[in-house]
N, C-alpha and C positions, 0 to 999 in steps of 0.2 A: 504493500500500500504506500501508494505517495501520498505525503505533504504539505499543503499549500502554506503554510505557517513560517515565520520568518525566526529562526535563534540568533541572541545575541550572547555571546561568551564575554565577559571577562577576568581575565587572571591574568598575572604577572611571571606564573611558570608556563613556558612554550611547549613542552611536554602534554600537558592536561590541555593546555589549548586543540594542541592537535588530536590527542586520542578523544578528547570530547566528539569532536570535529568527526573525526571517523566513523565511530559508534553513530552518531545520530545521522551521517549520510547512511549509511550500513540499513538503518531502520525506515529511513524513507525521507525523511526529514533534511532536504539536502541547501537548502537554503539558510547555509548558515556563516553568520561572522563573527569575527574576534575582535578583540582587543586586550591592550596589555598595560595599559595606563586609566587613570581615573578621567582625564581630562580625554583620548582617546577613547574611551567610551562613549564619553556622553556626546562627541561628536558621532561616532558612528551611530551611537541610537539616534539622534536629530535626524541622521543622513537613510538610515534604513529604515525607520517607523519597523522595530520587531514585533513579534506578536508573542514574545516571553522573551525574558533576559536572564540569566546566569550572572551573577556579582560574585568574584572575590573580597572578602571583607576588606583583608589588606592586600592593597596596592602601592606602588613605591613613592605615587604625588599625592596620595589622600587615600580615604577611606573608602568600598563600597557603601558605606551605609551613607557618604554625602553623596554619590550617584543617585542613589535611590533615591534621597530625599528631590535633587534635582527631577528627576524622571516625576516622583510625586506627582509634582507640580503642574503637569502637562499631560500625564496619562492612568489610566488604570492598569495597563500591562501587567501581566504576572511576574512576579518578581522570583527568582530563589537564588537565597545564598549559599555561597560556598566557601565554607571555613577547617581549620583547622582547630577550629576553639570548640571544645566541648560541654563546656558550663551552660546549667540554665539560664545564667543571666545573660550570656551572649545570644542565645534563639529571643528569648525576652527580646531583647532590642531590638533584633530582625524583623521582629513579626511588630514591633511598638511603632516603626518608624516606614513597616508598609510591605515587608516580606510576605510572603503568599507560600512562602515551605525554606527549609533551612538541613543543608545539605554537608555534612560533617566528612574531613579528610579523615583515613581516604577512604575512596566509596568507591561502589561497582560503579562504569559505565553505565554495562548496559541498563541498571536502574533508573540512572537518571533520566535515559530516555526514555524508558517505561513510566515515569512520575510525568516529565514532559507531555505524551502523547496521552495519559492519563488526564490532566488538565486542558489540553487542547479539544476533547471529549465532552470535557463538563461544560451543560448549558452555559448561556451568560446568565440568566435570571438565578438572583440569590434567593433561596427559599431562607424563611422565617425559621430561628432557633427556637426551638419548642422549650430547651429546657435553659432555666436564668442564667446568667454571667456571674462568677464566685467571684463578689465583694470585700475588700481587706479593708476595714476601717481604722484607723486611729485617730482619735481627739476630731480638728476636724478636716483629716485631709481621708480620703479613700479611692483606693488601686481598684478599679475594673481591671481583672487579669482577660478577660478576653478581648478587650479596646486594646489592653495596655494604655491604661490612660488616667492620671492622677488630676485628685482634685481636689480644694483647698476652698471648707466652704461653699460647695456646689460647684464653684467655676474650677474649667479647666486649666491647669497649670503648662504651659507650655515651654518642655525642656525637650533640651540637647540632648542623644544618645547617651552620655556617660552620664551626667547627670540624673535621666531619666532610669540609670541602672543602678547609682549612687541612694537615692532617693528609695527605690524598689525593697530593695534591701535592706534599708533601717527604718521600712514602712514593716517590714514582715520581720524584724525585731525592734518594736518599739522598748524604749528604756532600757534597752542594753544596751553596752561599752560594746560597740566592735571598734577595732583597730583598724589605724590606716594599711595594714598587710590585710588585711581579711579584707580590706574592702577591694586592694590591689587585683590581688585575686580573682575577686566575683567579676569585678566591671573591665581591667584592661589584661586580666591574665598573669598568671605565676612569674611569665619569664620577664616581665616590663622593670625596667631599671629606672629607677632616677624620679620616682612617685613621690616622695615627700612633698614637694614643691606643687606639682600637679595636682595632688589631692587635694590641697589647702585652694589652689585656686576652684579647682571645682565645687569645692564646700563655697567658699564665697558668692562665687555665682548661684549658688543654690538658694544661699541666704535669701540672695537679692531679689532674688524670684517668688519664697516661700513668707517670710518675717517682714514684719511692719519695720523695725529697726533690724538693719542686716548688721549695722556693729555690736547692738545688746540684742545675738538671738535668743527668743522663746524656748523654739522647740528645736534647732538643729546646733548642739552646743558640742563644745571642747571640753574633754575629759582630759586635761592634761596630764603629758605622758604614757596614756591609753588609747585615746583614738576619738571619736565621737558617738553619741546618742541622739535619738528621734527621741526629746524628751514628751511627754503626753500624759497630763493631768488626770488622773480618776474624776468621772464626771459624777 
């Protein structure tokens, strides 16, 4: 069976570009391009209009997940990523910021062509979820885990990828001390060097998003020495 459906690949190893490539002409699917940079992506999506795109999380000039955000903006396209991150807070963010499946190295090929032409399959019309979306509340902010979507007070809170994983996290341990390595871990990964600095500006920007006063915070405070709390009143 052929086709008609356009794939876009990007990854920054030439390898998976190509065996991707193969596999999905193999299956029918032959209408397909690459790319191996963030900013070559999103020119080749502009240039081909795909009908599903493949994102490598990391790329050498940026993120897949700001591709995606870009793409957002202008399409509904089926998105899936492709990572080497295994943590749930990393699919979290995929799926927070507009992924549509989240695809872990390494993986069969031919899977992913089976997931692809799986999707290409299913209607366009969204049917209605029968059953509710699992609600995380604390004080007054609350995670819709199937939006991914935080909110402060009713209104939605609109954050950044790591922020939105930063936040995730000391929403589903409120009043705990985690540490800035635990949170290293969750939102940028074990191997990330040189987070000290990074975390602290993430916390700030969060501040500034979440707190009336972002220099005397409420609820996202310094445990000196230990790391930070999602502090949250007994009502």
């Amino acid at each position: 069976m052929s086709w008609d459906q356009k794939v876009l690949i990007v990854d920054d190893e030439v390898d998976i570009l190509r065996l991707l490539k193969t596999v999905l002409v193999k299956e029918g699917i032959d209408q397909v391009y690459t790319a191996s940079t963030a900013a070559d992506g999103w020119s080749q999506f502009q240039d081909t209009q795909p009908d599903l795109v493949i994102l490598d999380i990391m790329l050498p000039d940026g993120e897949g997940y700001d591709v995606c955000k870009q793409i957002r903006n202008v399409s509904n396209v089926p998105i899936f990523f492709l990572s080497a991150k295994t943590e749930e807070i990393d699919k979290i963010l995929g799926f927070a910021i507009g992924g549509d499946d989240y695809i872990t190295k390494p993986f069969s090929p031919k899977e992913v062509a089976y997931r692809i032409k799986a999707r290409f399959r299913r209607p366009e019309v969204t049917q209605v979820q029968e059953s509710q979306p699992r609600i995380i509340k604390a004080g007054p902010f609350e995670l819709n885990e199937e939006k991914i979507e935080i909110r402060k007070n009713g209104e939605v809170v609109e954050l950044k990828p790591k922020e939105l994983g930063l936040l995730t996290h000391l929403l589903k341990h409120p009043n705990q001390i985690i540490s800035k390595e635990s949170l290293v871990e969750r939102v940028w990964g074990e191997e990330f060097f040189g987070f000290d600095n990074t975390v602290m500006v993430h916390i700030r920007r969060l501040r500034e998003k979440i707190e009336e006063d972002p220099s005397n915070p409420r609820y996202l405070v310094t445990v000196k020495g230990l790391g930070y709390k999602l502090a949250i009143e007994d009502e």
